[in-house]
N, C-alpha and C positions, 0 to 999 in steps of 0.2 A: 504494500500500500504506500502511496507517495502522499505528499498532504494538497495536493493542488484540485480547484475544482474548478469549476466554470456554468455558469445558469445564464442564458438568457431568456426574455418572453416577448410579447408582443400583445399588442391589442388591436390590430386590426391596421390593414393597409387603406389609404385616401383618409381625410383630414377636415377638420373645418379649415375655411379658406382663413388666412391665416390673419386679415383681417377682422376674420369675424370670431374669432376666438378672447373672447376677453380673458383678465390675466387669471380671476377669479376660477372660471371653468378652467383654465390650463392649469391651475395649483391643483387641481381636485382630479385632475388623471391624473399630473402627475403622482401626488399621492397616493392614489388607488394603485400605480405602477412598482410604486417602490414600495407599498406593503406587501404585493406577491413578489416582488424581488425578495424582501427579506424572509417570507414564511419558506420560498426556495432556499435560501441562501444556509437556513439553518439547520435544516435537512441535512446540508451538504458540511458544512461546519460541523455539526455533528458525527462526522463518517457515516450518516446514511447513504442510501443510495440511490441513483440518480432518476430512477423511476419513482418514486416517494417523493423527490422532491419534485419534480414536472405536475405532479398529481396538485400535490400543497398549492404552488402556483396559481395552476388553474383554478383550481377550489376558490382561492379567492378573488379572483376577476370574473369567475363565474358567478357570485355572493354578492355583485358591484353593479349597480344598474346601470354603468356608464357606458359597459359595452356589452354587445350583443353576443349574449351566451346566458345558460343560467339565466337570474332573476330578471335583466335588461335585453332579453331575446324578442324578438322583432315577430310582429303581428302578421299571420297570412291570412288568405284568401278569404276565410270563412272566419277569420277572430279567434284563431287558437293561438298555441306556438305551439312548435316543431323543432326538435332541437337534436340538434347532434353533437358527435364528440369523438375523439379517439385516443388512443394512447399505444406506442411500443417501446421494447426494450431490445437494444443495441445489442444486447449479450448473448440474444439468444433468438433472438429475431423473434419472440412471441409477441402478439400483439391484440387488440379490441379494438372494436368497433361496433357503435352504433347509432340509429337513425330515424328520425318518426319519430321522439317520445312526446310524451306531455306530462306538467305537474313535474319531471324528477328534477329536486333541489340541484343535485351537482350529475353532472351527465358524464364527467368525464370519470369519475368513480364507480359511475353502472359501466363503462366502459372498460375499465381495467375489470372488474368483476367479469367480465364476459373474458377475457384474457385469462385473470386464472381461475374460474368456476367452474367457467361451460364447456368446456370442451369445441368453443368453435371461435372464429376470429370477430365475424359481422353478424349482428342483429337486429332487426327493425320491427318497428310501427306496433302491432297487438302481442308479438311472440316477445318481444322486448321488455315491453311490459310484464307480462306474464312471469318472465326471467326476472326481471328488479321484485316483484312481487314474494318469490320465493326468496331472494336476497337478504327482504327487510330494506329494499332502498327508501332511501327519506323522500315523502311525496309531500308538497304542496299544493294549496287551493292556489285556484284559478287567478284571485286575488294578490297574490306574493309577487304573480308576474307582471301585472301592470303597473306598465308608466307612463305616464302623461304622453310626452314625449314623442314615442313610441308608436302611443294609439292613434297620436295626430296624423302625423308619420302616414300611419294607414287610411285617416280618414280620408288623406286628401288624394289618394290611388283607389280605394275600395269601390268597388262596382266598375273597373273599369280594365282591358289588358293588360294593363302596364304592371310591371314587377320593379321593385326595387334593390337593387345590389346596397349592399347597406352604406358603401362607401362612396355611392354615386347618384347624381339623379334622375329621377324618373324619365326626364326627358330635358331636353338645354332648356327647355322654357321654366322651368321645376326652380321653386322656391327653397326645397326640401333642402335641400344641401346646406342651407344658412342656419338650418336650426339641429343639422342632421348629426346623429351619435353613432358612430363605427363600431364595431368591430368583434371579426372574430377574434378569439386569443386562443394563445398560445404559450407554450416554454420548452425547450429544450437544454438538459443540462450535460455535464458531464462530474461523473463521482472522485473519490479519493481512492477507489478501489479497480478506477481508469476505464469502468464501463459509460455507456450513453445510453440518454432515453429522450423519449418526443412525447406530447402530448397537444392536440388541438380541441377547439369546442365553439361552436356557434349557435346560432337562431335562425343562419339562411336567409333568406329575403324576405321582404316585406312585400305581402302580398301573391306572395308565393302559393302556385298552386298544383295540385293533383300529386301528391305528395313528394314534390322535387327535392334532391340531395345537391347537395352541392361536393367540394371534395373535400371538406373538414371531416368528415367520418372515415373517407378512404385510405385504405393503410398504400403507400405509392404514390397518392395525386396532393393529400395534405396532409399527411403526417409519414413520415421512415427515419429510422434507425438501425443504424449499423457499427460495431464497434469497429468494424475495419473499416471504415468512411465518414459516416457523419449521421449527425442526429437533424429532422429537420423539422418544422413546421410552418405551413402554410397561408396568408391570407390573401383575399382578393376576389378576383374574379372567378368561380368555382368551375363552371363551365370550362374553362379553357385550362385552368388546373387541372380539371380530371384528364384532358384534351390530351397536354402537355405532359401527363405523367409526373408535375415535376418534381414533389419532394424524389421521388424515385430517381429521377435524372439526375439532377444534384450528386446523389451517390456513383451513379455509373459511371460520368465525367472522372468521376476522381477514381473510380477502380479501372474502368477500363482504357481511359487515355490520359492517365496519370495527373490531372490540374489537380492546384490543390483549392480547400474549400472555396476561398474565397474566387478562384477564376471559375469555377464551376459554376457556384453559385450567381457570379455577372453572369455569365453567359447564358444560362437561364431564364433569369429575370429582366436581364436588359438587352436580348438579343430574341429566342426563343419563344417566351411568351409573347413579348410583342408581336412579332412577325406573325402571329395567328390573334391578333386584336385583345389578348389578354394582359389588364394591369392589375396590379397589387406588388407583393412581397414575401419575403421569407426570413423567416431565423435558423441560424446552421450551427450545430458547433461540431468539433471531430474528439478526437480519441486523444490530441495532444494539446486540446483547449483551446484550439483557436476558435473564432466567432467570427460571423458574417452576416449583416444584417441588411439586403442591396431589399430596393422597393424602386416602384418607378410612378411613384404616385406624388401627390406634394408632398404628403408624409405619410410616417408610420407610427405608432403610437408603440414602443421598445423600450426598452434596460435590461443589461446588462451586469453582474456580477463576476469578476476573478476573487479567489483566494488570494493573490498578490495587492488585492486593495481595488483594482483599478475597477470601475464603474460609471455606468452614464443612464442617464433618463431623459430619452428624447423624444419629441414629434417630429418635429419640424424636419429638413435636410439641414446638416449642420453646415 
């Protein structure tokens, strides 16, 4: 065991436009940011490991109404949420996923349960349920997940085709953006005992219908982990994630034509997703603690942790 660890997370790729962000809302991510940095951070401090601390993370950006996961998950078609989630471990490449739920408190916890309970990787919509039910997962009313916000958010799409990416707006003419709250999140860390893990969680679209996934549950398109490559997770544009394979890609790059994260990881995000009309971001970390956080949006809402001190809590492009 060595002592060095590494966590980063994310909240979500695209941004309020940077004028509209007062400084008041930017204290209050940021803070929400840096209490899952730290609930990660001590995990790993502790010699936990680094699937436990991805989990922590999420847990509480999921617990955060500020972004879309958990209790701040975004309104579909019919006025439910719809939530997903995932989580793997680099050490052993096991992994969860799942899709469709409603009411569960923390999704990316029925996720890992589906990783070590069930005997299988993905689960969705009634059988999912059914699964948390046998678990004892913590369920909430309907109540816990509304927010103002959120609902508006939908009022002013509902009854109509349009869908909303949480990070974008409905359409150029779209107001939304000015008041709009992002984001899936994420963490990826790496242990003291030199394994990695990923973990993702969202709400999906706003306005979302016929039971649409996006790539946050998918183990490949928004969350992987490998201890001989990199641990990843995904936000953005979900469609063209799944499209693009990319948390997947990310790793291939660096196994099979040797880049290391951080080229891999450009070349993904600021090469490949585009070229097929996909924006957002990712967080990456490897096996020897390096970090890479590229997005191609105005921001991404990130922090980062080393064991060596160093640290950042960002939106904006620096």
């Amino acid at each position: 065991m060595n002592n060095t660890y590494t966590i980063a997370i994310h909240g979500g790729a695209g941004t309020l436009v940077k004028g509209l962000m007062t400084e008041a809302l930017e204290a209050k991510y940021k803070e929400a940011l840096q209490a899952a940095l730290d609930a990660g951070s001590k995990v790993l401090e502790n010699k936990g490991t680094a699937i436990d601390a991805v989990e922590a993370a999420v847990i509480v950006l999921e617990d955060s109404p500020l972004f879309n996961a958990g209790k701040g998950s975004v309104f579909t078609n019919t006025g439910t949420h719809e939530m997903d989630a995932s989580i793997m471990d680099g050490k052993n490449l096991e992994a969860g996923g799942v899709s469709l739920i409603t009411g569960v408190k923390n999704p990316v916890s029925l996720s890992r349960d589906i990783m070590e309970k069930s005997d299988h990787v993905f689960l969705a919509g009634e059988g999912a349920m059914k699964f948390a039910a046998s678990q004892g997962t913590k369920l909430e009313d309907e109540a816990y997940f509304y927010d103002e916000l959120r609902y508006q958010q939908w009022q002013h799409i509902k009854g109509s085709d349009t869908f909303q990416l949480d990070h974008a707006s409905a359409t150029p003419k779209d107001k939304i953006k000015k008041d709009g709250k992002f984001g899936t999140v994420g963490a990826v860390a790496l242990d003291m005992h030199g394994n990695i893990a990923a973990a993702t969680s969202t709400g999906g679209m706003t306005n979302k219908k016929w039971g649409r996934v996006g790539d946050s549950p998918m183990i490949g398109a928004g969350t992987y982990a490998n201890n001989e490559t990199c641990a990843v997770s995904c936000t953005g544009s979900g469609e063209f994630f799944i499209r693009g394979v990319v948390a997947y890609d990310v790793s291939c790059l660096m196994e099979y034509k040797g880049l290391s994260l951080e080229e891999a990881a450009k070349e993904v995000i600021q090469n490949r997703i585009l070229k097929i009309g996909g924006d957002g971001g990712l967080i990456a970390v490897d096996a020897k603690g390096n970090i890479t956080m590229p997005f191609n949006t105005e921001g991404m809402y990130r922090a980062f942790k080393k064991s060596n001190g160093d640290t950042m809590v960002s939106i904006y492009k620096e």
